[in-house]
N, C-alpha and C positions, 0 to 999 in steps of 0.2 A: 156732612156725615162724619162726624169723630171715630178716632179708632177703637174709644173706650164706648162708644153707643153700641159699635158692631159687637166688641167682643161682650158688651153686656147681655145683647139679644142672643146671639151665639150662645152664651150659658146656658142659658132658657131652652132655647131648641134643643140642643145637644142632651140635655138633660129626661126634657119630653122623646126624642126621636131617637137619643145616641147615634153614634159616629155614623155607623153602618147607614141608618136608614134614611138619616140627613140631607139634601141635599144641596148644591151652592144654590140652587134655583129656587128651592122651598126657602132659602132663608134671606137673597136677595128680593122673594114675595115680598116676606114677613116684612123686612124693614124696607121696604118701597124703596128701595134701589136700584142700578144694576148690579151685574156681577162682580164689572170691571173695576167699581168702587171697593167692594171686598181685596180683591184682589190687587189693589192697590197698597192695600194695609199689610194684605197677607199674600204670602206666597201664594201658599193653595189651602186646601180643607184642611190636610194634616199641620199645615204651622197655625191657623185658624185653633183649632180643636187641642193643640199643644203649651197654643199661649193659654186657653181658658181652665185647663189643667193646673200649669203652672198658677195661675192666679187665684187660684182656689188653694193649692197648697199655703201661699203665701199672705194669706188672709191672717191678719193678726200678729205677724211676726215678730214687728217691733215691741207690741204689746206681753208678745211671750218671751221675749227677750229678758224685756223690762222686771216680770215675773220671775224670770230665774237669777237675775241680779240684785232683787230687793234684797233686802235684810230681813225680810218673813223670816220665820217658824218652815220648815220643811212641809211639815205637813199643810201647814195654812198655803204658800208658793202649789203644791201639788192641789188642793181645793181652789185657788184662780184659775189653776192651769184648766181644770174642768168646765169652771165657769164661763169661761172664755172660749172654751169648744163649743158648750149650748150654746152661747150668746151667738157667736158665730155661724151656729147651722139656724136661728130664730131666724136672725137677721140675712142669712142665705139659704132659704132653701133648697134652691136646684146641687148646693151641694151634693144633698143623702144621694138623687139617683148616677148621681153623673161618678161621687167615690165608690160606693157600691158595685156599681157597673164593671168599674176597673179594677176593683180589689177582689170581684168575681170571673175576671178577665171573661166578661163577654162581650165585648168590644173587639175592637181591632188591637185594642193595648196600648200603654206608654213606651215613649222610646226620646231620644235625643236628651236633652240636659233636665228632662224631668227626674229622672231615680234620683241626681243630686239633689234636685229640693227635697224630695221625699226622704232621702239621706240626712239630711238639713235640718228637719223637722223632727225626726226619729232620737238625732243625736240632743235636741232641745231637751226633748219629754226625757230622755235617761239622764242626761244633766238634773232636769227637776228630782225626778224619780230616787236618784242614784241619793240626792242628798239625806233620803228618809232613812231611819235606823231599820235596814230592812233584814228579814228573815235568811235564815244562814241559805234556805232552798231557793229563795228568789234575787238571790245576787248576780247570780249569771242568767237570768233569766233571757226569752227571745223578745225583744221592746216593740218587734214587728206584729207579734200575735198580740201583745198588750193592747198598740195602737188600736190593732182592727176590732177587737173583744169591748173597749171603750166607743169608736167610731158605731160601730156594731149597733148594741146596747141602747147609744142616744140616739143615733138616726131610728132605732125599729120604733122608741117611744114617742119620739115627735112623728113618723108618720100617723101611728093611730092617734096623735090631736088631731091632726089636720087630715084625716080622710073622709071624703065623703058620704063613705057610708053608711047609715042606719044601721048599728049592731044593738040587737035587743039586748043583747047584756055585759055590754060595757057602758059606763057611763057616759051619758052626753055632754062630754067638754066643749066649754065655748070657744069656739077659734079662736079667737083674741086672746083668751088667759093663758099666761105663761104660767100656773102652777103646776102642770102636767112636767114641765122643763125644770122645774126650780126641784121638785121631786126626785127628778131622773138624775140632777145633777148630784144631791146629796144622797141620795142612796149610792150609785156609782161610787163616788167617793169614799161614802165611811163602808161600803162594802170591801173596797180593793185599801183602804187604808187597814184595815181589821185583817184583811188577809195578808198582805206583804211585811207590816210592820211589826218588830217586837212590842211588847208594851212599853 
């Protein structure tokens, strides 16, 4: 049993059950182990529940890196940067509940060398951000309310793709298509580019 198998299933649980209602025993079930195998890898729940945090922050890093060092167009750099979030939350879903949860602090919360990723990540997006020719009201702007307004936004539209339920009057998207996401991405986009930017 690898340490990246546990913390993969881990995402999943954590995401379905959150921290609170988790436990080592429900998730030693899940992947037919014992406990002592988990706890092998990890301390205990919270370094468990800490790493899968941190690895969720750090999804794509390099990639947004890469994005804020290109020689793009500011604006075009600030539309990867978006794209690269949808893509990320398609390709992750247990994201949406597991960011949510914590940015609603109803969990137990973050603690230990998490805030610095979150720090980490915060200072990337203002680096992209900061390079656009932006409006004299939004230069000191708070990049933390940004984050969540963006996080927000794409997570609320990709859960109603992929929810279960029978809404008479929304349209029946096929689970599989990503135009619901390619939608959210460009609207997002030329919405907060139209607001922040001079012409």
């Amino acid at each position: 049993m690898t340490k990246k198998h546990i913390l993969d299933v881990a995402t999943e649980e954590f995401a379905i059950f959150g921290y609170s209602v988790l436990s080592m025993n429900k998730l030693a079930d899940k992947l037919k182990i014992n406990k002592a195998t988990i706890y092998y890898h990890f301390k205990d729940k919270r370094n468990l529940y800490d790493e899968v945090i941190s690895s969720i922050i750090e999804l794509n890093e390099e990639e947004k890196k890469e994005i804020l060092n290109s020689s793009l167009e500011a604006k075009e750099k600030f539309k990867r940067y978006i794209k690269l979030y949808t893509k990320t939350i398609s390709n992750n879903p247990s994201i949406i509940p597991l960011t949510l949860r914590e940015m609603a602090n109803f969990d137990l919360g973050i603690e230990n060398n998490i805030p610095n990723s979150i720090e980490k990540e915060l200072v990337l997006m203002k680096q992209i951000i900061s390079q656009l020719n932006l409006k004299e009201k939004y230069k000191d702007m708070d990049f933390y309310e940004l984050k969540a307004m963006i996080i927000g936004t794409i997570s609320s539209y990709y859960s109603m793709q992929k929810t279960p339920l029978k809404l008479n009057n929304i349209k029946d998207f096929d689970k599989n298509d990503t135009k619901i996401l390619n939608y959210v991405e460009e609207f997002i986009t030329n919405i907060l580019l139209d607001a922040l930017c001079e012409n």
